[in-house]
N, C-alpha and C positions, 0 to 999 in steps of 0.2 A: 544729417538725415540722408538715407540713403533708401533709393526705393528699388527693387531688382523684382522681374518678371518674366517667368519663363513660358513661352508661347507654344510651347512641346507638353506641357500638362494647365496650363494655362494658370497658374500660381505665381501670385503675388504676394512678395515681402515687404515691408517697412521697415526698415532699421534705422530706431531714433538712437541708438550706440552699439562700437563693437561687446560682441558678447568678453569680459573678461571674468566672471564668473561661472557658475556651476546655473543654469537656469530651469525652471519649472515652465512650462508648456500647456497651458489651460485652454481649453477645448471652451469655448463663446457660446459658440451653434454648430450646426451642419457643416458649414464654408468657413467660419474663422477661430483661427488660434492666435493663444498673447503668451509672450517670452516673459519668466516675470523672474529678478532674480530675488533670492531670501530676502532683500531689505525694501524689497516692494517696487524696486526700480524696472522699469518697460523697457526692455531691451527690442522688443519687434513684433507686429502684427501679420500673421501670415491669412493670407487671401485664398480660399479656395473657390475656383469658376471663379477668377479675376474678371476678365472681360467681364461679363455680366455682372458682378457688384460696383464695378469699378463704374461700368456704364459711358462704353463708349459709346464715342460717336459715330454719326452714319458712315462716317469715312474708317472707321473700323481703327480708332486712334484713340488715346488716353490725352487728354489736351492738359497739361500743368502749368499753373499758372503762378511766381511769385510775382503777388501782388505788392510788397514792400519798394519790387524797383522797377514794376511793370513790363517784367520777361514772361516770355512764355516760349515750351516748348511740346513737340507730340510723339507719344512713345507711340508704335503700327502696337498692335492686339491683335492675336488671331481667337477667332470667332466660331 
């Protein structure tokens, strides 16, 4: 998984795989789109006004956490 964020339109990606098909793009709400290819498979979640769904913190940072090996790291967000 791969999560990419651009802080020039403030849009965030998820990508749970490379896209290697043809995909469909389904509009959720307002702020979020899902990649879906023909056999149903979630290629990625796009975030629109990331910083605010995402819900930084006060320090203006996206805080990720896996909990599997107790790492963590903080992507800066512009606001």
């Amino acid at each position: 998984m791969k999560i990419s964020y651009d802080s020039r339109y403030k849009i965030a990606y998820i990508c749970f795989k490379e896209k290697t098909a043809q995909v469909e793009t389904i509009q959720v709400g307002a702020e979020m789109n899902i990649d879906i290819a023909p056999d149903g498979t979630i290629y990625g979640i796009e975030l629109l006004n990331a910083s605010r769904q995402l819900g930084a913190t006060p320090d203006k940072t996206l805080l990720v956490i896996n909990e599997a090996v107790g790492e963590s790291s903080k992507i800066k967000l512009a606001l």
